[in-house]
C-alpha positions as CSV (number, residue, x, y, z in Angstrom):
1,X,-124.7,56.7,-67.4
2,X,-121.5,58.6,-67.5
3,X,-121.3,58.3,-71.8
4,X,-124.5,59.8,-71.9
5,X,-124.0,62.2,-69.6
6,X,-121.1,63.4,-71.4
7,X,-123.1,63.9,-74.6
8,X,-125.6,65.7,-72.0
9,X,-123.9,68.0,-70.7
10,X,-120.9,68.9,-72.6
11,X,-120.2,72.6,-73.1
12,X,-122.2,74.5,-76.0
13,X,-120.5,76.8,-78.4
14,X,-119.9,80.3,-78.2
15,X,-123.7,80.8,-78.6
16,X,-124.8,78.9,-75.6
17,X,-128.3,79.9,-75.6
18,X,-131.0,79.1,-73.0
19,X,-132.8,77.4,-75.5
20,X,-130.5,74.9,-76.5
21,X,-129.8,73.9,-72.9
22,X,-133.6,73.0,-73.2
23,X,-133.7,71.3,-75.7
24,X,-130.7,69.3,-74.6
25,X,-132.5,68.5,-71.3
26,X,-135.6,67.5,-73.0
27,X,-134.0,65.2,-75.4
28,X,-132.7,63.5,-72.6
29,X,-135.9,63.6,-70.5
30,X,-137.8,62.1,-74.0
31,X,-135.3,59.3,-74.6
32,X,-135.1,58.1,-70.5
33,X,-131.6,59.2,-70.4
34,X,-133.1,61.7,-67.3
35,X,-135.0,59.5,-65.2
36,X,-138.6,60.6,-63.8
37,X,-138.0,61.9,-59.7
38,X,-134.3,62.1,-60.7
39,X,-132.6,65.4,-59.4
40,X,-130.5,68.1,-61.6
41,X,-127.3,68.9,-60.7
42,X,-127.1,72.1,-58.2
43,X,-127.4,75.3,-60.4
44,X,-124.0,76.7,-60.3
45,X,-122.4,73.1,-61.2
46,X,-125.2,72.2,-64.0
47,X,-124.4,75.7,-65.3
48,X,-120.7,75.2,-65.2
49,X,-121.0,71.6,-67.3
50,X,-122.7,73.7,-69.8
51,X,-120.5,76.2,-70.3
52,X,-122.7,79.2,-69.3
53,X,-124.1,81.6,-67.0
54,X,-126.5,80.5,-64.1
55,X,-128.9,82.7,-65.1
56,X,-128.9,81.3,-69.0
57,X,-129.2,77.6,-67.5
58,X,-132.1,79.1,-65.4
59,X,-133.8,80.6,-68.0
60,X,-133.8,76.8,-69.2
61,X,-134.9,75.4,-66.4
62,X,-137.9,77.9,-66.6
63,X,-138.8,77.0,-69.8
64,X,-138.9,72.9,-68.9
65,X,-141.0,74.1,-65.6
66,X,-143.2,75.8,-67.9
67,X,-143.8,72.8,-70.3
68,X,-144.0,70.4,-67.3
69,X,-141.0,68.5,-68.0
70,X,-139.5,69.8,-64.6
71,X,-140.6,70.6,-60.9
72,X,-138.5,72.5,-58.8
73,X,-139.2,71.9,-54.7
74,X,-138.1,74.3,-52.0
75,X,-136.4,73.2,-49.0
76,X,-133.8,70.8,-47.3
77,X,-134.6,68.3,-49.8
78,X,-135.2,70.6,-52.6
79,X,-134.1,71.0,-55.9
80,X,-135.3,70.6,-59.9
81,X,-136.5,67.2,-60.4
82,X,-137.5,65.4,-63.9
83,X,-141.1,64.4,-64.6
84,X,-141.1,61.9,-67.2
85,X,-144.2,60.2,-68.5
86,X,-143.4,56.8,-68.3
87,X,-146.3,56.2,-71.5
88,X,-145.7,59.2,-73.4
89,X,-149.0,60.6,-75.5
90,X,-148.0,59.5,-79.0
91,X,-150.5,62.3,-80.2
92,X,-147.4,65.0,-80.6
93,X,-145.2,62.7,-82.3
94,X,-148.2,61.2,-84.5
95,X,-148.8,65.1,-85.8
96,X,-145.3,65.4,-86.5
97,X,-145.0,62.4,-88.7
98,X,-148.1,63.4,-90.5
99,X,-146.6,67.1,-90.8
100,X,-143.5,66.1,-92.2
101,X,-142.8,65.4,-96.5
102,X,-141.4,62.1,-97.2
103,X,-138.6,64.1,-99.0
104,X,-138.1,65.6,-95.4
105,X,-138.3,61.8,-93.7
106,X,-135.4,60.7,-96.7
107,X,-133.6,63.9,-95.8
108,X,-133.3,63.2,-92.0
109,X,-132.4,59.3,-92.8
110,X,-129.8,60.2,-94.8
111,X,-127.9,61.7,-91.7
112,X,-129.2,58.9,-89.4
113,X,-127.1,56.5,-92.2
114,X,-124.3,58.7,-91.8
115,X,-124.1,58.7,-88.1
116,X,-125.5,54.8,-87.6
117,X,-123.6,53.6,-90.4
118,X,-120.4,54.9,-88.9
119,X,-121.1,54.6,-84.9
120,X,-121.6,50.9,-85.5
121,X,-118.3,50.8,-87.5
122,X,-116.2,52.2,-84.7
123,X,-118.2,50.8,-82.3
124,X,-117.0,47.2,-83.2
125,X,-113.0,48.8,-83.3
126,X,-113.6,50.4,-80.0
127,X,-116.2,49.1,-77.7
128,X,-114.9,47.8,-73.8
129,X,-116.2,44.9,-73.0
130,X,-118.9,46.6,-70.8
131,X,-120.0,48.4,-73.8
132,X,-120.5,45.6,-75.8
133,X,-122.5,43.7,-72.5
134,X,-125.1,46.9,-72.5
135,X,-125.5,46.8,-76.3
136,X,-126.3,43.1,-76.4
137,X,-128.7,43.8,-72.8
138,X,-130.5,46.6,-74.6
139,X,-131.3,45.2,-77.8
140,X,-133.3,41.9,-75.8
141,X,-134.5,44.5,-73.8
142,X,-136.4,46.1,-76.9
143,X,-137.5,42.6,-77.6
144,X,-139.1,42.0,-74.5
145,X,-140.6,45.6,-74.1
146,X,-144.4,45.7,-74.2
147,X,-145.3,48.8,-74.3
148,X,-144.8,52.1,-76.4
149,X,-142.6,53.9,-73.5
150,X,-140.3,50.8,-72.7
151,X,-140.1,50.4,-76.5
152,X,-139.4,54.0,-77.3
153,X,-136.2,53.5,-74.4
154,X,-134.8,50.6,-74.9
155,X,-134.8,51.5,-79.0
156,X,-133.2,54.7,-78.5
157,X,-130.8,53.6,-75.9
158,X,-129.3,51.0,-77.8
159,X,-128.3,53.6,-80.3
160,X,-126.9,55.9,-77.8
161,X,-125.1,53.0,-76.5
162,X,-123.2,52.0,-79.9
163,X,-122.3,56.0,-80.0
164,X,-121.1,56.0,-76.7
165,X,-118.9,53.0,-77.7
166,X,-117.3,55.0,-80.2
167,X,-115.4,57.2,-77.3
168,X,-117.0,60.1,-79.9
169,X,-118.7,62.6,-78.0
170,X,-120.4,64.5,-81.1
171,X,-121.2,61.3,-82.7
172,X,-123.3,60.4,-79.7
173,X,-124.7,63.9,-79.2
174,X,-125.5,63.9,-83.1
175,X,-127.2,60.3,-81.9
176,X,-128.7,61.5,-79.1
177,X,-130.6,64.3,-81.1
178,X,-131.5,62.4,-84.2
179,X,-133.2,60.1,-81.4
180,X,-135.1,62.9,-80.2
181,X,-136.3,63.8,-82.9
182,X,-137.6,60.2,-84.8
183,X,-138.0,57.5,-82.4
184,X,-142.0,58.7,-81.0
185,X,-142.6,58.9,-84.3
186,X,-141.5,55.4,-85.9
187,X,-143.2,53.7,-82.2
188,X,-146.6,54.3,-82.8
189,X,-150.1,52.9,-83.0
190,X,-149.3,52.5,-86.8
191,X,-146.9,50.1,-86.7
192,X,-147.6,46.4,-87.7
193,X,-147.1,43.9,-85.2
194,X,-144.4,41.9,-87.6
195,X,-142.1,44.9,-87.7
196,X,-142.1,44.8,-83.6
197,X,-140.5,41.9,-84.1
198,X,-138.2,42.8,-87.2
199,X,-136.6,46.3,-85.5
200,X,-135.6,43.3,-82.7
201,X,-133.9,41.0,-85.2
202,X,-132.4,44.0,-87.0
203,X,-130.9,45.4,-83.5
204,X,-129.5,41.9,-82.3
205,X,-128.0,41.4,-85.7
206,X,-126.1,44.7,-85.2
207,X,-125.3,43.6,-81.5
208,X,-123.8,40.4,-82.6
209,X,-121.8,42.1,-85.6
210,X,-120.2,44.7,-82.6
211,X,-119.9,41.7,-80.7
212,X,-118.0,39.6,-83.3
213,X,-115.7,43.6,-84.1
214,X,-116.6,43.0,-87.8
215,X,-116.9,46.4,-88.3
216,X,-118.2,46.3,-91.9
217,X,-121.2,43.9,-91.4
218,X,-122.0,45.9,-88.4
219,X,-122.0,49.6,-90.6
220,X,-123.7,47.8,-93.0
221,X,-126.8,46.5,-90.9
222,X,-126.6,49.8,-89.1
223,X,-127.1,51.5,-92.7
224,X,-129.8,48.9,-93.6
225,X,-131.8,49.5,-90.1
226,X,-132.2,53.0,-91.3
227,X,-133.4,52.4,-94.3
228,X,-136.0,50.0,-93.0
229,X,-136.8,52.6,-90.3
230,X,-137.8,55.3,-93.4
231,X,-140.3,52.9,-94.8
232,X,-141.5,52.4,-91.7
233,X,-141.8,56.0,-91.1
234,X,-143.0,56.8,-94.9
235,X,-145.9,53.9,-94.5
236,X,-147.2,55.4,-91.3
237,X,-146.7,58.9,-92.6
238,X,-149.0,58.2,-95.5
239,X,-151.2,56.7,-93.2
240,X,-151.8,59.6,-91.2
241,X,-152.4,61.6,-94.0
242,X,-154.8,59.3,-95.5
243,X,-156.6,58.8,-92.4
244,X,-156.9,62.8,-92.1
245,X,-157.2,63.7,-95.6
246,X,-154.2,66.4,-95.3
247,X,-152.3,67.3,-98.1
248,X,-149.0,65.1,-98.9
């Protein structure tokens, strides 16, 4: 995990507000990144990886205690812990995706292509051979995942994994985000059996291509999985809407 963490916890900018620690942790607490009973880093060195004060990075951690995303236990075997859901409620993400314009799904695709398109291309110039083993593991492990949690992780790891490939650390925190913010809302109750079974093909088909280091059929399926993910997320947006009757 020490890619990920990298993307984690690398310093903020100048403005290294408490808020964006939080949203940093959560991101990683959402995509299983944070593991649920797993134990933050002591204060003064978690504040230290971040680049800022211990009492910005404990404003943070208040915030996650307040949303329930973190319990903190006093003692010899205390500390800040993660509670993660293992089935997350897909009723936040499902309000979302109905919330959201398809012009605003399009928009945030067309970044995803950016960053997808272009991880997958360096990934197959770059990636160790351990990388390339964990890409390959994670896209059967999507294939074999039953339920809407395992799916959710093994989806949004395999992306992480072909930006962590790249050696990039702001093309995997770009992937780590854009994560964050779509994949609850493409796994949910609105999605067709047959494309279960299509996202799979469409990640081992981007697995092999990193595999084989043919970067340009690997950019290339990375762009197309993208696209496929928007209609996905454009059918179950109107969906929603049409099951609701809210304005489109």
């Amino acid at each position: 995990m020490d890619g990920e963490r990298t993307a984690l916890i690398a310093p903020l900018g100048s403005a290294g507000r408490a808020d964006e620690i939080a949203i940093r942790i959560t991101e990683a607490i959402q995509l299983g990144l944070l593991r649920d009973g797993e134990r933050l880093p002591p204060e003064s060195e978690f504040a230290a990886q971040f680049g800022v004060s211990p009492v910005t990075l404990r404003e943070a951690i208040a915030e996650l205690r307040d949303r329930g995303l973190v319990e903190t236990r006093r003692g010899r075997w205390g500390g800040t812990f993660v509670k993660r859901s293992l089935e997350p409620d897909e009723g936040p993400d499902m309000a979302r995706l109905a919330a959201l314009t398809s012009a605003e799904l399009r928009d945030i695709a067309d970044e995803q292509t950016a960053i997808a398109g272009l991880a997958a291309r360096l990934a197959a110039e770059r990636s160790s051979p351990s990388n390339v083993e964990r890409i390959l593991s994670l896209a059967d492990q999507l294939a074999a995942a039953e339920t809407r949690g395992a799916r959710i992780k093994a989806d949004s790891r395999f992306h992480i994994e072909i930006a962590i490939a790249t050696r990039s650390e702001r093309l995997t925190r770009r992937e780590v985000a854009l994560q964050a913010e779509t994949v609850g809302m493409l796994w949910g109750s609105h999605l067709p059996g047959s494309e279960l079974k299509k996202i799979a093909i469409e990640h081992r088909d981007i697995a092999a291509a990193i595999s084989a280091e043919d970067g340009v059929q690997a950019g290339s399926l990375a762009e197309q999985h993208v696209r496929n993910n928007l209609r996905r997320l454009t059918s179950g947006h109107f969906a929603l809407v049409d099951a609701t009757g809210s304005p489109q």
